[in-house]
N, C-alpha and C positions, 0 to 999 in steps of 0.2 A: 511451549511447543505448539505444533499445529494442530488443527482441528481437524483429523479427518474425516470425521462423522459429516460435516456440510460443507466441504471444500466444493468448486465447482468442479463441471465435468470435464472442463480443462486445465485443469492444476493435478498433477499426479507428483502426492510428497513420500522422499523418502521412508525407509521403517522406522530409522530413529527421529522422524516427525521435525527435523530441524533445517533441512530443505526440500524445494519440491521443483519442477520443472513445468512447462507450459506444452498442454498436448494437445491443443486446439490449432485450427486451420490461421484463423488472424483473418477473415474475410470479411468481416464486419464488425459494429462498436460493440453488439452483444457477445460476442468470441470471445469471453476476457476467464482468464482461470485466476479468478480473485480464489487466496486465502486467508483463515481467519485462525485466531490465537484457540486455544482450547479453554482459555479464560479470561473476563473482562478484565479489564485496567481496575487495578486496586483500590478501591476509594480511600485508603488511613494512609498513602502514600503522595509524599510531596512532591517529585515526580516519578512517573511512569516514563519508559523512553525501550524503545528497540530497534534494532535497524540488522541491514540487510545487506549484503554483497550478491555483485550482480556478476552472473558467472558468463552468460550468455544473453545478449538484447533477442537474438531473433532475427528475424527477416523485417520488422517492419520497429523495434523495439518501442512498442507500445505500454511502458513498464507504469506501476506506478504505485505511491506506499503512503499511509494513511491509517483512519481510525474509522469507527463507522459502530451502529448500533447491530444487535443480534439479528435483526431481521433483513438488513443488508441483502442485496438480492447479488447472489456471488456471481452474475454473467454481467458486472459493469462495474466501471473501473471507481474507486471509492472518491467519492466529490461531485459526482455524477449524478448521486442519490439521496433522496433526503435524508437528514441526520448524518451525512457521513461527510469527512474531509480527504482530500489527498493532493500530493502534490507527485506530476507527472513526468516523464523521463523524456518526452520528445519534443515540448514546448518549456519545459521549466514553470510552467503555472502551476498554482494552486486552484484548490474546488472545493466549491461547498453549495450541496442545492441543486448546482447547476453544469450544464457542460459548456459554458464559456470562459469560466474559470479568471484568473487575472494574474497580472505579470507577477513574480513570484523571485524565483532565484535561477542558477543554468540549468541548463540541460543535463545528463548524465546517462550514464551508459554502462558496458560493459569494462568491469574490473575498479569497480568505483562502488563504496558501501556508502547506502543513506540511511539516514534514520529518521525517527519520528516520535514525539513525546509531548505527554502532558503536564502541564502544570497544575497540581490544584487549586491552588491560593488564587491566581490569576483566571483559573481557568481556560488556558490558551495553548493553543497547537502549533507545537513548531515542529523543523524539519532542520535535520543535519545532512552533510554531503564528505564525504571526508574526513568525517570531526569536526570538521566547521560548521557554527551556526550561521542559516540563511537570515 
């Protein structure tokens, strides 16, 4: 479930913590109502994976879904910041590091579920869109 203890102050989740909405303006790249899980990815587990249906993009659908360590700064999009990964809904990139990111898989938007998981053995972050692996 979500974490509402350090959500950003644009992310406002449900009571039963299993979805949340975007309450922020969208007027710049720090606007971002990143949320975060209420618990790290399991270490004794061979993959990790969860994903998201997108109810609403927004006016500018600047969406995006990813992993990222505890210290994550929840006003930027995950891939953006060090240690974190994400891949984004308006260019279809991936990010890690950086906000140049690189070509990746499509685009994606509203009424479209993506997900995101880890592997352990490999140690490797993928993204699903549909069920599909990218």
């Amino acid at each position: 479930e979500l974490d509402t203890a350090s959500q950003s102050r644009y992310a406002l989740s449900s009571r039963d913590k299993l979805s949340a909405c975007y309450v922020g303006n969208g007027h710049h790249s720090h606007d971002v109502g990143a949320l975060c899980a209420n618990r790290p990815c399991p270490t004794k587990c061979v993959v990790y994976y969860f994903e998201a249906t997108v109810v609403d993009t927004g006016e500018r659908g600047a969406l995006s879904i990813g992993l990222a360590q505890p210290s994550f700064q929840r006003t930027r999009h995950p891939g953006w910041e060090p240690h974190s990964y994400g891949y984004h809904a308006s260019d279809g990139r991936k990010y890690h590091d950086s906000e140049r990111g690189e070509s990746y898989g499509p685009t994606w938007g509203q009424g479209e579920t993506v997900g995101c998981g880890f592997e352990a053995a490999s140690r490797a972050i993928f993204w699903t869109r549909n069920g599909q692996f990218l």
